[in-house]
C-alpha positions, 0 to 999 in steps of 0.5 A: 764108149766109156765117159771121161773120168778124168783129166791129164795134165801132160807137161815137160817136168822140171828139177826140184832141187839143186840134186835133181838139176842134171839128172833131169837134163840127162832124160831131156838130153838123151840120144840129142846132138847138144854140145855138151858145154851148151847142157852145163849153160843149161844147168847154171841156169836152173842154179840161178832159179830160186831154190836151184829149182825148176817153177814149172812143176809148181806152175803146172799144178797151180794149172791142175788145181784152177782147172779142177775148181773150174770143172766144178763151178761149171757142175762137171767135176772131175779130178785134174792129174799132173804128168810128166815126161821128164821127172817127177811125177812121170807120166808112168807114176801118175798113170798109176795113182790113177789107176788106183783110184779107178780112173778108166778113161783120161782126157789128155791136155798137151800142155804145148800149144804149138804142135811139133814132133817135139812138143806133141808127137813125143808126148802122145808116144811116150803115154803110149809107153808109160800106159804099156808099164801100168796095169789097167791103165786108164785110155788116154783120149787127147785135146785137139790143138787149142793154139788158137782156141779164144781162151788162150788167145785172151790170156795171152792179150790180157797179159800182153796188155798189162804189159802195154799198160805198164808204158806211159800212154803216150808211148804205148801205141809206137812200142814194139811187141815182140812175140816168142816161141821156142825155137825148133829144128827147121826140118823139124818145123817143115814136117809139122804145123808149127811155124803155122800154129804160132803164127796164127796164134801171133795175129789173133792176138795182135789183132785182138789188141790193135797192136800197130807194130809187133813181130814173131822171133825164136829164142832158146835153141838147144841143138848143134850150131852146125844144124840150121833152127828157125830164125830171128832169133831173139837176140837178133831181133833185139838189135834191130830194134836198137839199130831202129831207135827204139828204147822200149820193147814188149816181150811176150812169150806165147810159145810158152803156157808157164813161166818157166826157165827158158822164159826167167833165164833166157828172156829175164836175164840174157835177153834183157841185159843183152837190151839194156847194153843197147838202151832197150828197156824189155818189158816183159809179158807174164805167160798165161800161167793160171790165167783165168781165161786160159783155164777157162778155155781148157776147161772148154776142152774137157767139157767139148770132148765129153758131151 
């Protein structure tokens, strides 16, 4: 078997620009039962972004750019490409760059570290796909799960605990931490390893910190609101808080590897004014982003799979 000469970046993709923002909701939506008033909601949200533009493709490849200097320092280099699967650079675009520049045999990250059929499965289907339309297509060999691996697990404390630290001390160890994942289809998440994967993933990380009081909720569900989703959701979830008398509350998004739009939106904006309605001050955790843990522990990935 040949060595791994390179490493893949798979990622969800994002608009950007302004132009871009309802083409790329298209491809995202494409054969779902979203209401069609929930995709414009989606939009406006992307508007209100810097720049009418999705951070996430930045995000990604300030991740590729860290873990390629790391592979470096640790005397294992090898190049770090970005692919997508829902705008540019597709998948398909890089897997031909990659191609050009000689590249044989690729080790793929899944930049999700909850498996779902959504968030794992269709990604390996569509580089199946994309490796079908380029000629000579490098293999693509792919991560094992990493939702507990120690680098992330680390990377989400650290940020949890500036957070923590932002609080006067004397209210640091009564405040709720209140951990987020994506929401899901729950057939969908009775068929897969998800509502594990994050659940395990929630208590290292508590009991990394000592965290006496935390709690898991859902947030950004997309799908019908006829079909059942995994529940708390966020929102929900903030108003017990309330009801209980808190007036601070953590939140941390560890379903999430960028800070993206479902984390500036739908936590930044709706989550916390839906809080301050309430006299709930949110302080929210950044996601791992560039985390120097989290790309070490990718970086652990690549070097595992290559010995």
């Amino acid at each position: 078997m040949s060595p791994i000469d390179s490493v893949l970046l798979i990622a969800f993709g994002g608009p950007t620009a302004p132009s871009e923002i309802r083409p790329f909701l298209d491809n995202v939506t494409r054969g779902r039962r979203i209401p069609p008033e929930r995709i414009e909601q989606v939009a406006q949200h992307y508007e209100r972004m810097p720049g009418g533009r999705s951070p996430l493709n930045d995000l990604t490849s300030g991740q590729a750019q860290a873990l390629e200097r790391l592979l470096v320092e640790r005397n294992h280099p090898l190049p770090v490409f970005v692919g997508m699967r829902n705008w540019h650079p597709y998948l398909h675009e890089t897997l031909v760059e990659m191609a050009t520049r000689g590249r044989r045999r690729a080790f793929g990250i899944i930049m999700s570290a909850m498996r779902t059929e959504a968030s794992w499965d269709r990604y390996k289907t569509d580089v199946t796909e994309a490796r079908a339309r380029v000629s000579e297509a490098p293999d693509v060999v792919f991560a094992p799960p990493w939702f507990d691996h120690p680098g992330f697990i680390e990377a989400v404390a650290d940020r949890t605990r500036v957070a923590l630290e932002a609080l006067p001390i004397e209210r640091r160890d009564s405040t709720p931490v209140l951990f987020t994942a994506h929401s899901v289809p729950v057939p969908m998440a009775e068929t897969s390893p998800y509502v594990n994967d994050v659940a395990v993933a929630v208590q290292a990380v508590a009991t990394r910190l000592g965290l006496r009081r935390f709690s898991l909720a859902y947030q950004s569900r997309s799908g019908s609101p006829r079909d059942p989703w995994l529940e708390p959701d966020v929102l929900g979830v903030i108003e017990s808080l309330a009801n209980d008398g808190d007036k601070d509350a953590v939140i941390v998004p560890i379903g999430f590897v960028c800070d993206h739009v479902e984390v500036l939106y739908d936590l930044d904006v709706e989550a916390r004014a839906f809080a301050d309605e309430r006299g709930v001050t949110l302080h929210r955790a950044r996601a791992v982003n560039d985390h120097p843990a989290f790309i070490a522990g990718l970086a652990d990935l690549v070097l595992d799979a290559d010995q």
